[in-house]
Residue frames as qw, qx, qy, qz and C-alpha x, y, z in Angstrom:
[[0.651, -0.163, 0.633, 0.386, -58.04, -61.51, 80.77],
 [0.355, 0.815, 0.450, 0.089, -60.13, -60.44, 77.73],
 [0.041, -0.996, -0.032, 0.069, -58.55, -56.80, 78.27],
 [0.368, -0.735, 0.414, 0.391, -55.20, -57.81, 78.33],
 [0.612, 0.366, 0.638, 0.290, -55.26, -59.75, 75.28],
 [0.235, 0.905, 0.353, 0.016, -56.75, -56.32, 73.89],
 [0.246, -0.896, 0.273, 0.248, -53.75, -54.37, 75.35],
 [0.594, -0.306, 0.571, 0.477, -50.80, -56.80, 74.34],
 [0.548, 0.663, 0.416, 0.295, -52.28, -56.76, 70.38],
 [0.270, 0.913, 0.244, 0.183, -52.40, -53.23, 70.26],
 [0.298, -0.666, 0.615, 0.300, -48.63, -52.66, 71.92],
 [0.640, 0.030, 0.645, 0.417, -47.59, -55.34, 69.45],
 [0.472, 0.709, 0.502, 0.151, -49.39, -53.45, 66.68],
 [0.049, -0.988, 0.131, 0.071, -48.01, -49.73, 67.59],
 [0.716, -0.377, 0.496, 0.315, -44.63, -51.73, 68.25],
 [0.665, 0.396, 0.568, 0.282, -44.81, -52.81, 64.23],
 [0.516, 0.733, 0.339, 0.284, -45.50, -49.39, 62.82],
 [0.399, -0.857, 0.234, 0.225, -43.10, -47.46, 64.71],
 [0.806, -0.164, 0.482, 0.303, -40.78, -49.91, 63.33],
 [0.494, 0.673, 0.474, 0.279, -42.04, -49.16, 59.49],
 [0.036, 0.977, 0.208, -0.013, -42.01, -45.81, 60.03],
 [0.662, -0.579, 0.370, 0.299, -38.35, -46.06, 61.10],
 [0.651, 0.206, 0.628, 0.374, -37.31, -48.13, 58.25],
 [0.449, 0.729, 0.398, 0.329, -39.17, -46.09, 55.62],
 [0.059, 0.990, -0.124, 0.044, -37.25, -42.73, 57.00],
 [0.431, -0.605, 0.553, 0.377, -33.76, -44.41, 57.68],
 [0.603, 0.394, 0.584, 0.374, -34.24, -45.52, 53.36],
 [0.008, -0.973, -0.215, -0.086, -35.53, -41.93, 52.90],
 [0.181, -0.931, 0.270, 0.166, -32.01, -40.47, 54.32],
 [0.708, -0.295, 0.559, 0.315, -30.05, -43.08, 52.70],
 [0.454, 0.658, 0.390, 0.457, -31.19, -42.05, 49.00],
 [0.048, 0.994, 0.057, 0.076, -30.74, -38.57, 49.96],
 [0.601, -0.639, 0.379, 0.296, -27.36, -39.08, 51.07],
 [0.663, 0.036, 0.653, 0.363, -26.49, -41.19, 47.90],
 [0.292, 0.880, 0.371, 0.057, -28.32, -38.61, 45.84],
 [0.086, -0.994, 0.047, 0.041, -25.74, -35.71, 47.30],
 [0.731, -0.404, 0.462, 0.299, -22.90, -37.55, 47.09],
 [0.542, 0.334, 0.602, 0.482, -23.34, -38.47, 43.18],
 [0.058, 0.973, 0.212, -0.064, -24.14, -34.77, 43.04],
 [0.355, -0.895, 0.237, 0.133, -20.90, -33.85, 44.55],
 [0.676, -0.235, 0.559, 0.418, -18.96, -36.26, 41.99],
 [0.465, 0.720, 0.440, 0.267, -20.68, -34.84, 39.30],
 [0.059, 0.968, -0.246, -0.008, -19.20, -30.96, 40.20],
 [0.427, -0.686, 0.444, 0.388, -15.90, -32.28, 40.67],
 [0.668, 0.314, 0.634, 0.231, -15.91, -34.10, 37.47],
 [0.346, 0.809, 0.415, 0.230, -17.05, -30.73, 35.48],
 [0.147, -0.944, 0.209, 0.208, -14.84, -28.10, 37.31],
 [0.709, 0.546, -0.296, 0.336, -11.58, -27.43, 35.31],
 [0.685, -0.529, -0.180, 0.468, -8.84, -27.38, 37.14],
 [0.008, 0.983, -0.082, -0.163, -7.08, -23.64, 37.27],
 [0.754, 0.350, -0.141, 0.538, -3.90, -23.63, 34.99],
 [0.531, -0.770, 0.032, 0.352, -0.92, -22.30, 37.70],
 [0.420, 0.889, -0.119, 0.138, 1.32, -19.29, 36.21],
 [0.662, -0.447, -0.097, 0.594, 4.85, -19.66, 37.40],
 [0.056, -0.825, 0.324, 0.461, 7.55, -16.05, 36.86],
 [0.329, -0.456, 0.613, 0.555, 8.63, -18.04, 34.18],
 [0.337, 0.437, 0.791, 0.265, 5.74, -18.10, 32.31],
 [0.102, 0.935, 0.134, -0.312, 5.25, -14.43, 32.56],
 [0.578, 0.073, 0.423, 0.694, 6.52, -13.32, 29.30],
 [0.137, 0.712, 0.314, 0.612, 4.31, -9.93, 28.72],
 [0.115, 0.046, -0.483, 0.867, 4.39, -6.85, 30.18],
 [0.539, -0.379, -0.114, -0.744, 0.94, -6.29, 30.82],
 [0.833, -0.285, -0.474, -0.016, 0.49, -9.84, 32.34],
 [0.653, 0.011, -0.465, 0.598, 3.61, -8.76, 34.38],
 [0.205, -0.288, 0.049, -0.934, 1.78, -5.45, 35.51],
 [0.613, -0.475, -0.037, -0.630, -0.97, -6.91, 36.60],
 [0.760, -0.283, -0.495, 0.312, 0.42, -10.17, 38.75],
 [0.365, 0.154, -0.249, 0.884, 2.32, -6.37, 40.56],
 [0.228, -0.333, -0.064, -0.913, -0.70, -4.84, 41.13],
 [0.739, -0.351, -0.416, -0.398, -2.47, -7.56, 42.52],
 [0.611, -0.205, -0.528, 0.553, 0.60, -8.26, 45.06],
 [0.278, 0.152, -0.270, 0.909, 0.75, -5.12, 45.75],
 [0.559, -0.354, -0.040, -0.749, -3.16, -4.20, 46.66],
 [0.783, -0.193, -0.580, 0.113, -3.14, -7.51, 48.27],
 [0.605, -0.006, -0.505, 0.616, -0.25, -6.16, 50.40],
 [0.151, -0.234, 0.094, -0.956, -2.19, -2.71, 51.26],
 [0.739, -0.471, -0.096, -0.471, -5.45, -4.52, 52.29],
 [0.866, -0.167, -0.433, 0.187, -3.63, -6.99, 54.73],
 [0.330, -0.886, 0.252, -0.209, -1.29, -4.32, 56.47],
 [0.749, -0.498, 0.404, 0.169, 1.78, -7.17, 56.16],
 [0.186, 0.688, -0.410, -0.569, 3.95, -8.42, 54.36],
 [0.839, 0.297, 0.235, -0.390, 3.48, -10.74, 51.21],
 [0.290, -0.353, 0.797, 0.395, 5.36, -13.24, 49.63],
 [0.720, 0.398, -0.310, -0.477, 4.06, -13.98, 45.93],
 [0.601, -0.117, 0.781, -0.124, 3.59, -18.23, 45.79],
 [0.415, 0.209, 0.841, 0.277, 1.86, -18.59, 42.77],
 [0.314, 0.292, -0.046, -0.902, -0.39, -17.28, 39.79],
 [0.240, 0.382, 0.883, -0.129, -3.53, -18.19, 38.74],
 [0.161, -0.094, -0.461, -0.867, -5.05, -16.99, 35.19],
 [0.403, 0.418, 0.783, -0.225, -8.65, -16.75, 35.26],
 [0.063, 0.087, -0.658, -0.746, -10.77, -17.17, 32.40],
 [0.552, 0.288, 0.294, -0.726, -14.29, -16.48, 31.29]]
C-alpha cells in the first residue's frame, strides 16, 4: 500500500512538470510569434512604396530609350511575346 502511495505522488509529480514545461514553451512561441509579427509591421511601415511611370509620364528621350530596351531584352530572354503594363523608376 506504502508503494503505491509512492507511485501515485510521483505520476502526480511528473504529471505537474510536464505540464510547466508545456506552458513555459507554448509562452516561449507566443512571444516569438508576436515578436515577428511587430517585426513584419515595422518593414512594411518603412518600405516606400515604388512611384508607377505611366507613357504619359515619359517625357525624355533617354527615359524613353531605356523603358525600350528593357521591353525589348525582357522580350529576348523570355522567347515570347510582351506586352508593356507598367513602369517602375527605381531609385538609390
Amino acid at each position: 500500500m506504502r508503494l503505491l502511495t509512492i507511485f501515485s505522488d510521483g505520476i502526480l509529480m511528473s504529471l505537474m512538470s510536464i505540464l510547466i514545461v508545456f506552458a513555459i514553451l507554448y509562452l516561449l512561441t507566443l512571444s516569438v510569434s508576436l515578436i515577428k509579427e511587430r517585426n513584419n509591421l515595422k518593414q512594411e511601415i518603412t518600405q516606400p512604396s515604388p512611384s508607377i511611370v505611366t507613357i504619359d509620364d515619359i517625357l525624355d528621350e533617354d527615359m524613353m530609350v531605356a523603358v525600350l530596351t528593357a521591353s525589348i531584352d525582357y522580350r529576348n530572354e523570355c522567347k515570347t511575346d510582351v506586352k508593356l503594363v507598367s513602369v517602375k523608376e527605381i531609385t538609390k
